[in-house]
N, C-alpha and C positions, 0 to 999 in steps of 0.2 A: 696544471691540474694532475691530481696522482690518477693512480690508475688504478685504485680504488672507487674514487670518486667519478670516475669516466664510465665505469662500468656500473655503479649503482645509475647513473643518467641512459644509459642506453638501455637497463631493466625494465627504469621508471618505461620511458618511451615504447622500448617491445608490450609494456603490459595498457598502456594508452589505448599501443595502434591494436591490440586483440581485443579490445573492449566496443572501441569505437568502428574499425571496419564492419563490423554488421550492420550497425546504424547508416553508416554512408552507402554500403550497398544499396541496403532498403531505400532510402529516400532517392537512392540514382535511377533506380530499378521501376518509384512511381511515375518519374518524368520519362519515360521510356515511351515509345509510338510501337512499340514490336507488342503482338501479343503475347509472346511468352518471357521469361525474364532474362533480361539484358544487360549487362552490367559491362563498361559505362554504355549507358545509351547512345545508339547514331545518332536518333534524331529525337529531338525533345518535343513533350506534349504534354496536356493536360487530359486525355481523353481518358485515363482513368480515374481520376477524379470524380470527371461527369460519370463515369460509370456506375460510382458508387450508391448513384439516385437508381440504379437497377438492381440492386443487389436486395432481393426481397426480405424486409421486416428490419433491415439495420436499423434506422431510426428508432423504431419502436424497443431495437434490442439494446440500444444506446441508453435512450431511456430510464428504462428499466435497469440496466447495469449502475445508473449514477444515482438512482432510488436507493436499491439493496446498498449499494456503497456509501450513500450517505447517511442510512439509516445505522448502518453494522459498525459505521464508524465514531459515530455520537456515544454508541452503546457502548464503544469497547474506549472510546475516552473517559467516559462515565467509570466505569464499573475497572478499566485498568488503573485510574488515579485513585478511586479507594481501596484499590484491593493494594497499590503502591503502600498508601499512607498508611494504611493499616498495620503492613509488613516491615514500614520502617518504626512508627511511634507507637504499636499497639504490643499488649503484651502477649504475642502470638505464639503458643507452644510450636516446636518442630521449625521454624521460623524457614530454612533454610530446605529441608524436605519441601514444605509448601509451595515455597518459589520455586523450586525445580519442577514441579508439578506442572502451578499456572503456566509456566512458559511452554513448557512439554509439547504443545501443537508445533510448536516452529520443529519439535525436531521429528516430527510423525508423519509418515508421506500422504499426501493429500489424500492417494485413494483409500489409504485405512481409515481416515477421519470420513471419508464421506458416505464409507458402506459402513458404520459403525451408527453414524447419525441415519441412515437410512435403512435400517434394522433394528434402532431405536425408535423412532418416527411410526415406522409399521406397528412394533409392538404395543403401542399407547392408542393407536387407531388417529393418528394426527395427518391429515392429509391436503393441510394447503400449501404449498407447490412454491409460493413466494417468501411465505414467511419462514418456512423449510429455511431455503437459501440464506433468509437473512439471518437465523439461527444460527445456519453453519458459520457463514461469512463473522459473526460474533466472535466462534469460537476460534478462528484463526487469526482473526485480528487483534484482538483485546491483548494475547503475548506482547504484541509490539507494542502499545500504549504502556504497558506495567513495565517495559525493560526501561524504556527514555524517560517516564516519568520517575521509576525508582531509582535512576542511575544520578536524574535533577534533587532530588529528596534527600540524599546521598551524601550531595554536598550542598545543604542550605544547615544554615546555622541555626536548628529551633530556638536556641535562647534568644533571638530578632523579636519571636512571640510575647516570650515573657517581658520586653524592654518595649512593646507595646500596648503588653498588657497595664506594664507602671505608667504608663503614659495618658492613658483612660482608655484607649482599644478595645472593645468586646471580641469577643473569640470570634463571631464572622467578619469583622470590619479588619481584625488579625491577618486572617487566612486570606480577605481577597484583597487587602491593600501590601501587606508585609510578603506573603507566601506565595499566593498565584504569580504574581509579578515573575519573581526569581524562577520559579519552574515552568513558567509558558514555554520556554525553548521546549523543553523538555515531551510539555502537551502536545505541540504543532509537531513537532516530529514524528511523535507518534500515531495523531493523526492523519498526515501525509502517509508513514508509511502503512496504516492502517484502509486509507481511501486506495492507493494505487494496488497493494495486494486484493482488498474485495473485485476493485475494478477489474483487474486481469486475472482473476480464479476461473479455474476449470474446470480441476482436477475432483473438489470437492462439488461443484455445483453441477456438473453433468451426474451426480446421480440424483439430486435430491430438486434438479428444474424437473418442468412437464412443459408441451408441446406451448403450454399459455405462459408460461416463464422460461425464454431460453435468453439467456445473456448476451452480451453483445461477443463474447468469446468464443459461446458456441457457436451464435453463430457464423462465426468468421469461418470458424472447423468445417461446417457445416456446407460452407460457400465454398474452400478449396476440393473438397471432394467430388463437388459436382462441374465447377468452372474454376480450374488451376492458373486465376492470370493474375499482373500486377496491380489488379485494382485491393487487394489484399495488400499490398508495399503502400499502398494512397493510404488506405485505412491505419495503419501501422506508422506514417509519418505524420498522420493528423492526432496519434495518441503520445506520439514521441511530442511533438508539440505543448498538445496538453500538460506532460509530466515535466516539460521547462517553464512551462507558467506555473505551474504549483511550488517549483523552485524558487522561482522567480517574489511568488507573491509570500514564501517562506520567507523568501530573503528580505523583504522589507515591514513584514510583521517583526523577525527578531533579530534576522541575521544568520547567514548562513555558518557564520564561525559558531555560533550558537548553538545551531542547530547538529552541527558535530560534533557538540562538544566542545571545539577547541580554546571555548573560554570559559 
């Protein structure tokens, strides 16, 4: 093995174990019996788990978190795949100004987006507190839908349309037997990463929740400032969970090669 090759394998590895040691802490940290956080734990337990049924309004803030997040996410698959198709088959002046635009939230820090929408929201007299959120949660997701679906669009063959059109084809029977097929990776991706960004937002939604819509993020925030213990690491390894079953259930809607990209 050269020694090139030895040393890109020991990059790969150094940059694994900086990825992954915070996750193994976290999950070491919830099986812990000590109250404050212990890494590796002496003695293993569950009692922060059970804890978590004391942690006031979780549920309710769980809840509510996979509402907005499913709502914000249907929206910005919606509204990301035609604002794609448009950008790739439409006759869109500025075409490439545009797209830099739509995407432009991914590169704007959450708290400018959320005192911007919460300065806008006041000036219109608009004051419901949930739909606020799912608003914002829109505006920061829908980037991700338009990037993975315009990147599948990218490389689909539209002439596949017109070779269905000769065929007897009408334009919608086209688009969801010819079209959708080929770009689902593209949708699932963006909707996964559109559901797990709503789901873990903070930064935008602590200005624009109220005391009757607080997220399940805030109130995680909310819990470490008053009770700093590893029933927080429990909550955090039951979300790391979640986010491997949505891989999981990625991978056998299209496949994770897929879903990269790497076919």
């Amino acid at each position: 093995m050269s020694v090139r090759r030895l040393a890109l394998y020991a990059f790969c590895l150094a940059v694994a174990v900086f990825i992954l040691a915070p996750i193994v802490i976290v999950i070491g940290t919830s099986f812990s019996a000590s109250p404050i956080y212990e890494f590796p734990p002496r003695q293993l337990s569950l009692r922060w788990y059970e804890n978590m049924r004391e942690v006031p309004g979780l549920w309710s803030a769980f809840v509510l978190s996979v509402e907005i997040a499913v709502l914000s996410t249907v929206a910005a698959v919606v509204l990301g795949t035609a604002a794609a198709f448009a950008l790739v088959r439409g006759n869109v002046p500025l075409r490439e100004p545009l797209t830099l635009f739509l995407i432009s939230p991914l590169m704007l820090p959450g708290i400018i987006i959320g005192i911007a929408l919460l300065m806008a929201f006041r000036s219109i007299g608009f004051g419901s507190a949930f739909w606020g959120v799912v608003f914002g949660h829109i505006v920061i997701t829908t980037p991700y839908a338009l990037r993975t679906v315009l990147a599948s669009l990218q490389l689909f063959q539209f002439n596949q349309l017109e070779a269905a059109a000769t065929l007897g084809a009408g334009p919608a029977t086209a688009l969801i037997r010819v079209l959708l097929p080929q770009i689902m990776p593209g949708i699932v991706a963006g909707a996964l990463f559109a559901f797990v960004t709503s789901f873990d937002n903070y930064a935008v939604t602590m200005f624009l929740a109220d005391a009757r819509a607080l997220t399940l993020p805030i109130r995680i925030i909310n819990y470490t400032e008053t009770s700093p213990d590893p029933t927080v690491s429990a909550i955090a390894t039951l979300l790391f969970l979640m986010s491997v079953a949505a891989l999981f259930i990625g991978d056998r809607m299209v496949g994770l090669k897929k879903l990269s990209g790497v076919e």
